[in-house]
N, C-alpha and C positions, 0 to 999 in steps of 0.2 A: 341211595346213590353212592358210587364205587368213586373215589377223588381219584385223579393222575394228576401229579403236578411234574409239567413240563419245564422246563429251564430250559432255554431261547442262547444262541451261542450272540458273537461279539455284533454291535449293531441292531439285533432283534429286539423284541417285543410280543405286546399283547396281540399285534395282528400279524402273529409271523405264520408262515404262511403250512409249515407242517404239521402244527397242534390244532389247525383251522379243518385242516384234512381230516384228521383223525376223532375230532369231535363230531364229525360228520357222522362217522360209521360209526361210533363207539357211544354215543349218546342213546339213541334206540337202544342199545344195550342194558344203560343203566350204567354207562360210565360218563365222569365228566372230567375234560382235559382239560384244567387249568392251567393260563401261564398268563404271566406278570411280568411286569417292563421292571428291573432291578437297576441297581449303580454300577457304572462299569467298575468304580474300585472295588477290589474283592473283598476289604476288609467291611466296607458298608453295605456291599451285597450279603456277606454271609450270616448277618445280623438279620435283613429285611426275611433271607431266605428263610434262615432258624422259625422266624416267627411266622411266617406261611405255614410251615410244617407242622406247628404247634396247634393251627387256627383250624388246616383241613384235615390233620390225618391221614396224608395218603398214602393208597395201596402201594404206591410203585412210583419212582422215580423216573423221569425220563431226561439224559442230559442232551444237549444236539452240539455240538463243537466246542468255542470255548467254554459253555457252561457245563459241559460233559464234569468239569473238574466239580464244582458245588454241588452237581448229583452226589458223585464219587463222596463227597465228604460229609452227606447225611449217614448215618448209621441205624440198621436196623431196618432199613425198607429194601426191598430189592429194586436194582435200576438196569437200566436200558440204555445206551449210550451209541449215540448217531455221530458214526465221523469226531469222534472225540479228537478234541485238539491237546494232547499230553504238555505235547513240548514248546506250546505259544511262550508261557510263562518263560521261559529261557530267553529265548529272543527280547522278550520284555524287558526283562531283567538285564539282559546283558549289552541294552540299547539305551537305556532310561537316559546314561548320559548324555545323550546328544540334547534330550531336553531344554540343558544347558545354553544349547547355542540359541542366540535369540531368531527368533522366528516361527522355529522349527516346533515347538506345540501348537502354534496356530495352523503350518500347514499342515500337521497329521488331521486335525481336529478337520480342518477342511477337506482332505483327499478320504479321510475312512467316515465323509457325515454319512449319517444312517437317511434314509429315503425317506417322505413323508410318515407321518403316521404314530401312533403310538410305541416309538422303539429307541432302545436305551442313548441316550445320550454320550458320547464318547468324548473322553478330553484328557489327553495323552500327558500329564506330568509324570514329573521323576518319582515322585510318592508312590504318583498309583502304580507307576510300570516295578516299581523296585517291588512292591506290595504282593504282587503276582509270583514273586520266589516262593514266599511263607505259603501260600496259599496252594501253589503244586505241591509243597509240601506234606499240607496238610490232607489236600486228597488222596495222593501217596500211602499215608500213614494211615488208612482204611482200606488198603488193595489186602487180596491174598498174601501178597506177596510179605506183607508186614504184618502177618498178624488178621487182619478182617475177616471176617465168617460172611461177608454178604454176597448175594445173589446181585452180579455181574455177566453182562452183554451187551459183544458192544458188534456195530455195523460200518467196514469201512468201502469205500466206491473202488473200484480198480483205477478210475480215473478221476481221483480226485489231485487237483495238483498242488494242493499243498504237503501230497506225500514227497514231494523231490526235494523240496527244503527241508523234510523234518518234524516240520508242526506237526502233521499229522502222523502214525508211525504205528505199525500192527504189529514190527517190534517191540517198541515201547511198550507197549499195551501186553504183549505176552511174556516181558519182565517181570511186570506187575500182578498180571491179572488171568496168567497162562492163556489156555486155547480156547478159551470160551467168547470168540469174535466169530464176525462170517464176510465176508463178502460179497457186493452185487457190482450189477454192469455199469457201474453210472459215476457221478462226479462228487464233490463236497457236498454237494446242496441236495439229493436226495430225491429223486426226480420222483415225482408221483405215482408212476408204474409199483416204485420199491417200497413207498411206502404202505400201499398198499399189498403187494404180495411178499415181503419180509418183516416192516416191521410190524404192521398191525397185528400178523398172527402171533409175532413174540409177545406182545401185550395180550393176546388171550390167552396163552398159553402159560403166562404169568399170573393172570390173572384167575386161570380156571374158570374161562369163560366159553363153551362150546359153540 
């Protein structure tokens, strides 16, 4: 059996709903898409993730939004990158302080809660959001663009709308990581049509799987 470890962007989870997809189709294969509910802070997710990586060995990296960055910062596997969210981190960072005013981590925690189910737990302090700089950082510092030898591709929506603030950014992405992105017809979230007619065939073709 061929591992895919999936990394699930901000809110997700074990039952999210695109790596659910792709195990569908990619199992009769002989591949298995793993993905794992992690800590929103990046500095205890990068810990949980390291030791995934050590446990399955897998072929390929798949990041999907905010987790696109913890793909980006494994080494030595090639990854897949769905609507990668570059530039959340900034926002993050350059918010933490309102943390400060009392309230205000109770209502993010209540307005961004994650839906039933097996998926990450979010709890918006100044540690974690300030934690989020190091860690663009550190994804960064594994692009082409600095140095990194890995196999990089990433997928963004024409209509996804967190490209009008920023978060999202296929410049960004070809500062880093030049032209090796593509685009389809659809929004952040990846409609089912595209995952099955772009991304899966990028995983076999990664995979060298006919």
């Amino acid at each position: 059996m061929v591992n895919v470890l999936y990394i699930h962007g901000m809110g997700g989870g074990a039952d999210s709903r695109i790596p659910a997809l792709l195990r569908q189709e990619l199992g009769p294969r002989g591949v298995d898409v793993i993905v794992r509910t992690y800590d929103f802070d990046p500095v205890t997710a990068s810990g949980q993730i390291a030791g995934w990586v050590t446990e399955l060995s897998p072929s390929l990296i798949i990041g999907e939004s905010l987790g696109a960055l913890h793909a980006i910062r494994i080494k030595g596997i090639p990854h897949i990158l769905i609507s990668p969210s570059l530039n959340a981190p900034l926002y993050f960072s350059g918010l933490a302080w309102m943390t400060f005013i009392p309230g205000i981590t109770a209502l993010l925690d209540r307005i961004y809660r994650p839906r039933e189910g097996d998926r990450q737990p979010l709890h918006f302090t100044y540690r974690t959001l300030k934690n989020y700089s190091g860690h663009r950082k550190a994804a960064i510092a594994n692009s082409p663009a600095k140095g990194g030898n890995d196999y990089f591709h990433a997928f963004f929506g024409r209509r996804d709308h967190y490209r009008k603030s920023g978060i999202v950014s296929a410049r960004t992405w070809k500062k880093y990581f030049g032209e090796s992105f593509e685009w389809y017809d659809g929004t952040h979230f990846t409609e089912e049509e595209h995952v099955f007619s772009i991304v899966l065939l990028e995983i076999l073709n990664v995979l060298n799987i006919k």
